[in-house]
Backbone as a ProteinNet text record, in pm:
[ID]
protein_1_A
[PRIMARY]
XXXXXXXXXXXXXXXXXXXXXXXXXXXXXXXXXXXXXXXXXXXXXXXXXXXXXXXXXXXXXXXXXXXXXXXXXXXXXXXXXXXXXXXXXXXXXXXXXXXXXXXXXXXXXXXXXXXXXXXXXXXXXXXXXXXXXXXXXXXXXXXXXXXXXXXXXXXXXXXXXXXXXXXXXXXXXXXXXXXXXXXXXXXXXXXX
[TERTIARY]
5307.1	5446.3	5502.5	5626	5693.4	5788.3	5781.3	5883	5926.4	6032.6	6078.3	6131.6	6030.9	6112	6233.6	6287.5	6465.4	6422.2	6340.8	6370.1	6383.6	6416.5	6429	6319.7	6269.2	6162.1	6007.1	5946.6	5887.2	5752.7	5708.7	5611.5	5621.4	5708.8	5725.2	5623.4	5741	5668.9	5557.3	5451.8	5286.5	5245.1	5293	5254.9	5229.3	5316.1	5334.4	5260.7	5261.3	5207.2	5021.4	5001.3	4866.3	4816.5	4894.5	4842.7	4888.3	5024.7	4992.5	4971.8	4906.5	4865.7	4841.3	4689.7	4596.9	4652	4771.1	4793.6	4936.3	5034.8	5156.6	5166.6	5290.3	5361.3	5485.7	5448.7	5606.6	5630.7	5798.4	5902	5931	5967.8	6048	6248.3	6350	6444.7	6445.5	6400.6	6471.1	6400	6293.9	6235.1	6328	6455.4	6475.7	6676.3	6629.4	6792.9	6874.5	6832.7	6932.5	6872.4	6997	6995.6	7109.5	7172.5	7226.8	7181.2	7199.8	7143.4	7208.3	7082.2	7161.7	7183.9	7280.4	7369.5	7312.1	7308.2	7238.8	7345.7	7430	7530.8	7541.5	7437	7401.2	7364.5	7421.5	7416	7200.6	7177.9	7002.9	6904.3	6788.6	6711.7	6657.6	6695.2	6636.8	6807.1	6925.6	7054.5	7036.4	6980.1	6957.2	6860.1	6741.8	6629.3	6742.5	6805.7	6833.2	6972.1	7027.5	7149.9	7125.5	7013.6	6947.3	6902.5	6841.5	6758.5	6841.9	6961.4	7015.8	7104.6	7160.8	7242	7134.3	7037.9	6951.8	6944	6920.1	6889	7008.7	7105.4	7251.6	7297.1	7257.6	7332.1	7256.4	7131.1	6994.5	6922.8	6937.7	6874.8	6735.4	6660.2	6554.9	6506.5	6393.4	6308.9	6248.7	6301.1	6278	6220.5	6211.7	6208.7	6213	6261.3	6292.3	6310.6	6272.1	6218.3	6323.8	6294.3	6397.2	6292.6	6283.5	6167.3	6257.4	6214.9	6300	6165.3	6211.4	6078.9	6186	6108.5	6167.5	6097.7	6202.8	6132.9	6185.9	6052.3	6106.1	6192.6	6128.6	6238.9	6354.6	6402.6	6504.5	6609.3	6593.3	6660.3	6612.6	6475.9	6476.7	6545.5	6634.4	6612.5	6533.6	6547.3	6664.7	6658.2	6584	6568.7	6659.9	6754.8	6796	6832.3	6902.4	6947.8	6823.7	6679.7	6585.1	6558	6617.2	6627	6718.5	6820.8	6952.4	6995.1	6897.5	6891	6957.8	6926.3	7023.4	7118.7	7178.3	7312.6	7230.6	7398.8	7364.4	7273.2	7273.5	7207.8	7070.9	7035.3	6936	6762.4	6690.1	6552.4	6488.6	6356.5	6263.2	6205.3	6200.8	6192.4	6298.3	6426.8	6563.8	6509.8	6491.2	6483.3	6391.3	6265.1	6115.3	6146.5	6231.4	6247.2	6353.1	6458.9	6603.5	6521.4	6407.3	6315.6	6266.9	6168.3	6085.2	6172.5	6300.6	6366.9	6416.8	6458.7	6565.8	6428.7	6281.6	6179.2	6119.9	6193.8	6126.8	6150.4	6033.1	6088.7	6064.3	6002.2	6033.4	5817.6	5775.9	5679.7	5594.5	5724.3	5652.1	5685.4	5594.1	5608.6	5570	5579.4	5589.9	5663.9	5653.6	5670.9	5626.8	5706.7	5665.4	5809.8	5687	5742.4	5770.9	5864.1	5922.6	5976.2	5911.6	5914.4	5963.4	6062.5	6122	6166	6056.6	6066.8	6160.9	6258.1	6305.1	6311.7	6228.3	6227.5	6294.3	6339.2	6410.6	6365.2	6290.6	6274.3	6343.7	6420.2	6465.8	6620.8	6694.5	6799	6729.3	6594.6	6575.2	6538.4	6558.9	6484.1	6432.6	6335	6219.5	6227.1	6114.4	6142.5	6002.4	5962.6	5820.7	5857.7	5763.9	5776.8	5627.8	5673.1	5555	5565.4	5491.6	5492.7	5395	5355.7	5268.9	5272.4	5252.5	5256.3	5212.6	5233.6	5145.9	5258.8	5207.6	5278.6	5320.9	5437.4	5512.3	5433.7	5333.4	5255.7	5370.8	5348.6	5458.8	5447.3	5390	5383	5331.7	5371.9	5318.4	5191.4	5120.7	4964.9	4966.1	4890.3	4897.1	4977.3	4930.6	4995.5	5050.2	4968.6	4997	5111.9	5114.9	5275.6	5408.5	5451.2	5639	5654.3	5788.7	5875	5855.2	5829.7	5794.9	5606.6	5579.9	5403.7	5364.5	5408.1	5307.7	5343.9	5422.3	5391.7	5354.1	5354.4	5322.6	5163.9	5082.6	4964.8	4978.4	4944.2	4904.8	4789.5	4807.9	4761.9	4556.6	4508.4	4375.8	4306.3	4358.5	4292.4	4322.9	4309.3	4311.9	4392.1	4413.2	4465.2	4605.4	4691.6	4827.5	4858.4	4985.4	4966.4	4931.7	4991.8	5023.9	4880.1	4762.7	4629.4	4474.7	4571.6	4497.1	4536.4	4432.2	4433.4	4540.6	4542.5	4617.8	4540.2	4381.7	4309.4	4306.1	4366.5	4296.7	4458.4	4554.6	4674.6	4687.3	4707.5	4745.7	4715.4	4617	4558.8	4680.6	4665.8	4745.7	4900.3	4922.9	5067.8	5150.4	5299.9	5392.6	5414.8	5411.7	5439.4	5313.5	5197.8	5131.9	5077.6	5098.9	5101.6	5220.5	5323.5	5476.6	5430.7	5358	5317.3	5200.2	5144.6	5019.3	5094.7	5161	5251.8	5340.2	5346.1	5392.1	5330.7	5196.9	5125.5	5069.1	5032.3	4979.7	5131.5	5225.7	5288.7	5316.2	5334.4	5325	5210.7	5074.4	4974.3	4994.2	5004.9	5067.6	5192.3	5244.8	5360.3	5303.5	5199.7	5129.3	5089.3
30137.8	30157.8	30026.3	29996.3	29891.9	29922.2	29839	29859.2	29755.2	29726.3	29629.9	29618.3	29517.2	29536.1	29416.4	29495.5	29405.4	29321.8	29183.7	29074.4	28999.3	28884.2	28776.8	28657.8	28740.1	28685.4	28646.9	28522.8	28465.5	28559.9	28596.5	28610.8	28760.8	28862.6	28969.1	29019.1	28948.1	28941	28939	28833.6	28842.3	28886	28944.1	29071.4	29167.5	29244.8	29326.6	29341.8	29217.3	29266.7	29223.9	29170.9	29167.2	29301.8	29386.5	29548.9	29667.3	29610	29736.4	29622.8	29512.7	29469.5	29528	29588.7	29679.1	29759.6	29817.7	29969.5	29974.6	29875.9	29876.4	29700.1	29704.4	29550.2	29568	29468.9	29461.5	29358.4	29389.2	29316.5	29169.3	29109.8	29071.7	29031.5	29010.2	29014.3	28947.8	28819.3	28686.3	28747.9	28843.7	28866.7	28991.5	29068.8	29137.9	29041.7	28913.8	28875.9	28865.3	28919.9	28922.4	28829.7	28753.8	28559.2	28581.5	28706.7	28686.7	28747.9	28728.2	28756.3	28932.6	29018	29139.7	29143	29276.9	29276.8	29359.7	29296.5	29412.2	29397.4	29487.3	29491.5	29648.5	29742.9	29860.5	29835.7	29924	29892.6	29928.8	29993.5	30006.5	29999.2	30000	29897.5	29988.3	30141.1	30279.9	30230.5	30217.2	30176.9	30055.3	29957.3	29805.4	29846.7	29896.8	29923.7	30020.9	30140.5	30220.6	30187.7	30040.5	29959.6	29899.4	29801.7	29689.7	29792.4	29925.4	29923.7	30035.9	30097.9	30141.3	30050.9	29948.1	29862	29787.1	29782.4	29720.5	29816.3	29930.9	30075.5	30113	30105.7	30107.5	30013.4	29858.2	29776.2	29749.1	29696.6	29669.2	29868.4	29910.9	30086.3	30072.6	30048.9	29987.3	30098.5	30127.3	30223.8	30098.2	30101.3	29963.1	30034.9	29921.2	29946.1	29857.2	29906.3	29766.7	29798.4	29711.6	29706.1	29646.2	29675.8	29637.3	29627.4	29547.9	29487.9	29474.9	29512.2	29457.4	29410.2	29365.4	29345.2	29401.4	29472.6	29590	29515.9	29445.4	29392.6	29482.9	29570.9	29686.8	29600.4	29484.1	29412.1	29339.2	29364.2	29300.3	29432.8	29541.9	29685.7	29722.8	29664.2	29672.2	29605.2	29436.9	29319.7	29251	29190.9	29146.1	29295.2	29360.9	29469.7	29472.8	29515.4	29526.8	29376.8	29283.2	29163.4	29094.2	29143.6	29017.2	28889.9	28918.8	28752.9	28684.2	28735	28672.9	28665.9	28679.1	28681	28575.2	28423	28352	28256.8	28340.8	28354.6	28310.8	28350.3	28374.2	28281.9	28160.4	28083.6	28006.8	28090.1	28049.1	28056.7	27907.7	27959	28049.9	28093.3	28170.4	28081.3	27973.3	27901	27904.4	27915.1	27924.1	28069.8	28147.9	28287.8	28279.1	28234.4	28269.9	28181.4	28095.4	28002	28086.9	28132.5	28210.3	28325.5	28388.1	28534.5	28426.1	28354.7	28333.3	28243	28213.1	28208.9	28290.3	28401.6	28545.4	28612.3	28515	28649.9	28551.9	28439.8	28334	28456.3	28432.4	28512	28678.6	28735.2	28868.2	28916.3	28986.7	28997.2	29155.1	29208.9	29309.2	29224.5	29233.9	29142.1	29201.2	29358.1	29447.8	29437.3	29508.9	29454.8	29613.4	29615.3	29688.8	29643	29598.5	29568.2	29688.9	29716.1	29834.3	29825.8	29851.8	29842	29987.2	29956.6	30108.3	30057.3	30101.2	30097.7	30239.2	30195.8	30308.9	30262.7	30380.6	30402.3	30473.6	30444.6	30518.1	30490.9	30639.8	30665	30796.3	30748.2	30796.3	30880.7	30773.5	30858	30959.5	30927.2	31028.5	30925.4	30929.3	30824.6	30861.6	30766.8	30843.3	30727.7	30790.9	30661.7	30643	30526.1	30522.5	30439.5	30427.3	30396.2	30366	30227.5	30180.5	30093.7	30065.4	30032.1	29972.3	29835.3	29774.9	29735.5	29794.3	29768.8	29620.1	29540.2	29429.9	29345.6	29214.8	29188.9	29068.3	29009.2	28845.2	28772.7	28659.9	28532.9	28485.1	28378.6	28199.2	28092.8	28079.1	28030.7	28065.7	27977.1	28027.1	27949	28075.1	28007.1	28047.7	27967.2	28012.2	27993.4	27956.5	27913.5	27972.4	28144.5	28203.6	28298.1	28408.8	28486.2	28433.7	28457.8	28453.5	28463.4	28459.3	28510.1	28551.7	28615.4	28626.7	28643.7	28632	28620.3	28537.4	28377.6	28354.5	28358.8	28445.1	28475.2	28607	28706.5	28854.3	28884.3	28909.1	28967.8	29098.8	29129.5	29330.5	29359.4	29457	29537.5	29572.2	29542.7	29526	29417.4	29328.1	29174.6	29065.7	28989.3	28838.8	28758	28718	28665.6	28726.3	28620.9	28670.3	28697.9	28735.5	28774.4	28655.5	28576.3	28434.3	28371.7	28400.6	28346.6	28403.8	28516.2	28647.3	28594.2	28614.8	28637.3	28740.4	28785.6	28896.7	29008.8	28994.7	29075.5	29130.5	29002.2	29085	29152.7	29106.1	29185.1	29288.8	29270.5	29425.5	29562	29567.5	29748.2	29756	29662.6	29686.8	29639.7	29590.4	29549.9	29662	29686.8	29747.8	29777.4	29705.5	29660.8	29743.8	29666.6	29760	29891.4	29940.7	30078.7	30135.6	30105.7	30161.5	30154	30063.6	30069.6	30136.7	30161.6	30264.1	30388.6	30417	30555.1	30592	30445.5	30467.2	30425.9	30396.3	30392.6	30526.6	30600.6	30723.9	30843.4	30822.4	30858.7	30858.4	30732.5	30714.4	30763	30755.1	30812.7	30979.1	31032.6	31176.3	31196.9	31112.3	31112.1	31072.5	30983.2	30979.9	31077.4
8939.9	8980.2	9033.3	8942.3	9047.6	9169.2	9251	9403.8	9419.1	9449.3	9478.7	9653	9704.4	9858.4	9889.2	9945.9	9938.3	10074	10074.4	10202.1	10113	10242.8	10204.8	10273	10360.7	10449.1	10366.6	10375.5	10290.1	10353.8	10497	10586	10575	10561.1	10545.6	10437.2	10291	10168.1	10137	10243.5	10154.5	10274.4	10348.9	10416.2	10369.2	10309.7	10232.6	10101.9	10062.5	9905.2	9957	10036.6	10106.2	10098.4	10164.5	10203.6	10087	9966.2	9868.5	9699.1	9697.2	9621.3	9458.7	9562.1	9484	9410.6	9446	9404.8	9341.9	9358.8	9318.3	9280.1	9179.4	9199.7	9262.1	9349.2	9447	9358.7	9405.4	9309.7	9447.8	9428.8	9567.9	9505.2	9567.4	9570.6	9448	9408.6	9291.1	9242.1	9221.3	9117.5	9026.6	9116.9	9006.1	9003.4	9037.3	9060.7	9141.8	9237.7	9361.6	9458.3	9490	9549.4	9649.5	9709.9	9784.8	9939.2	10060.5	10213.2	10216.8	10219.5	10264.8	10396.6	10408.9	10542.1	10597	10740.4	10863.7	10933	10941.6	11041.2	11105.2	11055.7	11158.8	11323	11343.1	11506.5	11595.1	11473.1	11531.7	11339.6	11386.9	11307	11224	11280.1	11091.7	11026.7	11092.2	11005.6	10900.5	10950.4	10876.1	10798.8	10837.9	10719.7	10583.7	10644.7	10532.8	10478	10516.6	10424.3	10342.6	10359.3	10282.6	10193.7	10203.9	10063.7	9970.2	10094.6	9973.9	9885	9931.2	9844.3	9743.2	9753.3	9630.3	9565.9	9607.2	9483.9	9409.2	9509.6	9385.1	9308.9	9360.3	9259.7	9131.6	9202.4	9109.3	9006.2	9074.5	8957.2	8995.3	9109.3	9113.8	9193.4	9210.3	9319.4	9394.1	9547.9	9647	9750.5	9886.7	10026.8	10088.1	10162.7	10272.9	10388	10501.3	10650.5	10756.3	10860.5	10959.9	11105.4	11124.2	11287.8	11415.2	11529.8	11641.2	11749.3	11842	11947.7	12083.5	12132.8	12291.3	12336.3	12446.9	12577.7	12688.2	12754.6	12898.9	12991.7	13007.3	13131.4	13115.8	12968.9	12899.2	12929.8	12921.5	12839.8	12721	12633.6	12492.5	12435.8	12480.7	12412.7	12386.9	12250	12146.2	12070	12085.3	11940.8	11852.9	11807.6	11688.7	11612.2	11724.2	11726.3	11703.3	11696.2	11690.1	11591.5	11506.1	11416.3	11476.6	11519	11566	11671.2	11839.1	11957.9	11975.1	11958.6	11980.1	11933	11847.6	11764.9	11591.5	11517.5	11391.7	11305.4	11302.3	11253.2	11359.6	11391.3	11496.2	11384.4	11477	11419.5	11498.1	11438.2	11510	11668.5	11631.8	11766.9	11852.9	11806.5	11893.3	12008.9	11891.3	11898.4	12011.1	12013.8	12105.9	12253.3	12213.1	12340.2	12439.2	12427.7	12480.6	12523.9	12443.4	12505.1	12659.8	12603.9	12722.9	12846.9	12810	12931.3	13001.4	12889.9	12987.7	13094.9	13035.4	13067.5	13224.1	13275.7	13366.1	13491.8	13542.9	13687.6	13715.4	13563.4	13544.1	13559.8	13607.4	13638.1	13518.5	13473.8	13349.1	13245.4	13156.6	13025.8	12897	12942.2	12850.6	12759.9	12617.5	12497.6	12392.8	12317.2	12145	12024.3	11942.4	11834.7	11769.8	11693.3	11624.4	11435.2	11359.6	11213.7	11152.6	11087.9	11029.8	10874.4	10804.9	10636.2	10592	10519.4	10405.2	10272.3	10202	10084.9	9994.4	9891.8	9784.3	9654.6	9618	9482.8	9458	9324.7	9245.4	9294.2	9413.9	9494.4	9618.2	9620.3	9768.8	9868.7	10014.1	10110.5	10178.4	10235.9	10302.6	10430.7	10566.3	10659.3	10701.8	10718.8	10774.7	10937.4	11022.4	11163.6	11155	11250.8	11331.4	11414.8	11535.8	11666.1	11718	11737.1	11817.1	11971.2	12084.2	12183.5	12290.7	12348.1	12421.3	12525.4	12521.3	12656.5	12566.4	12621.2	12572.1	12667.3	12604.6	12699.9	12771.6	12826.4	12892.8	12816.1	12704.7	12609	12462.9	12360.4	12213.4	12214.3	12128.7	12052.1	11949	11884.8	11696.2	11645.8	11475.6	11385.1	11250.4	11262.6	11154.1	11205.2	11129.2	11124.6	11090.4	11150.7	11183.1	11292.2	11291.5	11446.4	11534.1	11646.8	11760	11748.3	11679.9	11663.6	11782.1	11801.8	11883.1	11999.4	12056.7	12197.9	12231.2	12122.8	12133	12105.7	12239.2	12272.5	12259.9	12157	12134	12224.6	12282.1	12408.5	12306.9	12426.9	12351.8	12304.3	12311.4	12234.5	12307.6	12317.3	12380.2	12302.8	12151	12081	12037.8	12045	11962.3	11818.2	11759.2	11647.6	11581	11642.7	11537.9	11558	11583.6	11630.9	11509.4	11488.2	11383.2	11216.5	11160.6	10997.1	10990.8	10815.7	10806	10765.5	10769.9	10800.8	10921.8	11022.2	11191.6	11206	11182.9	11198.8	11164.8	11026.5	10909.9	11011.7	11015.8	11086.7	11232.1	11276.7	11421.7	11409.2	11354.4	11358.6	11345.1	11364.9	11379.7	11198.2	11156.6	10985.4	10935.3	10950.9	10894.8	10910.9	11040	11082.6	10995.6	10988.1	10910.9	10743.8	10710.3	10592.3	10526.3	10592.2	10614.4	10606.4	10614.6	10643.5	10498.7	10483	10309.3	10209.8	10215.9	10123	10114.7	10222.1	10218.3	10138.1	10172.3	10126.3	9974.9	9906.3	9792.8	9723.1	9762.9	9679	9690.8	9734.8	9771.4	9633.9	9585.9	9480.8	9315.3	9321.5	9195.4	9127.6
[MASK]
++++++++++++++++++++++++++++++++++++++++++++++++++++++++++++++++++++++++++++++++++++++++++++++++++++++++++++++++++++++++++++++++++++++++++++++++++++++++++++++++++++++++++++++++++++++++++++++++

């Protein structure tokens, strides 16, 4: 079966096709043509997951999915969450992004934290939603060199090492992503 997941995120991507490889070909965006930035302008992150993939399923005719991440900080209110690529402002890097966290966070003594991943899928005009959630604390500084975006300062509850410190063997099982994807791979084989 092909799927096509609607990012644009390079780290998402072989995330993803890391964990349904085996069993499907993911499409990624240029692969079925589409070169333009989809829009997240839902106000919470099941809205952005289920915009992005319905506008690829209507324009493209494609059976897709596509994801939407936030990171809940408790001593923020659950900032940046929905805003998390774009915490500090629109064209910001992921370093913009990790530096503006660990300042709003100077001074703050909970450093509680869950990452939040909400995949929707659409085959054949129906959608489906998967959820997943990694819990841990934001360090005072970044370690590690692998992941993305808030990876190296996010310690998942249980381990010593950050995401960005882990293979994508040591991630995959615990991550927010791959818990949410685990949920739709099981799902999908259930549809074969």
């Amino acid at each position: 079966m092909e799927l096509c997941f609607a990012t644009n995120n390079k780290g998402k991507l072989a995330e993803i096709k890391h964990l349904l490889s085996n069993q499907y070909t993911i499409l990624s965006l240029q692969d079925i043509g589409c070169y333009e930035e989809l829009e997240e302008t839902q106000p919470t992150i099941e809205g952005n997951s289920l915009q992005k993939a319905s506008y690829v399923y209507e324009k493209y005719k494609i059976n897709c999915f596509a994801d939407d991440t936030g990171l809940e900080v408790n001593a923020l209110n659950g900032a940046p969450g929905v805003i998390s690529a774009r915490y500090a402002g629109p064209d910001c890097s992921p370093e913009d992004n990790m530096n503006l966290l660990l300042k709003n966070l100077e001074g703050k003594t909970d450093r509680s934290a869950t990452f939040k991943t909400v995949i929707t899928l659409i085959i054949n005009g129906n959608s489906y939603t998967f959820t997943g959630f990694a819990d841990g604390i934001i360090l005072n500084e970044k370690k590690g060199a692998q992941g993305f975006g808030y990876d190296p300062i996010f310690q998942p509850v249980g381990f010593s090492k950050t995401f960005a410190e882990m293979s994508l063997e040591e991630k995959n099982p615990i991550s927010h992503r791959g818990r949410a994807v685990a949920k739709l791979t099981a799902f999908l084989k259930d549809q074969v």
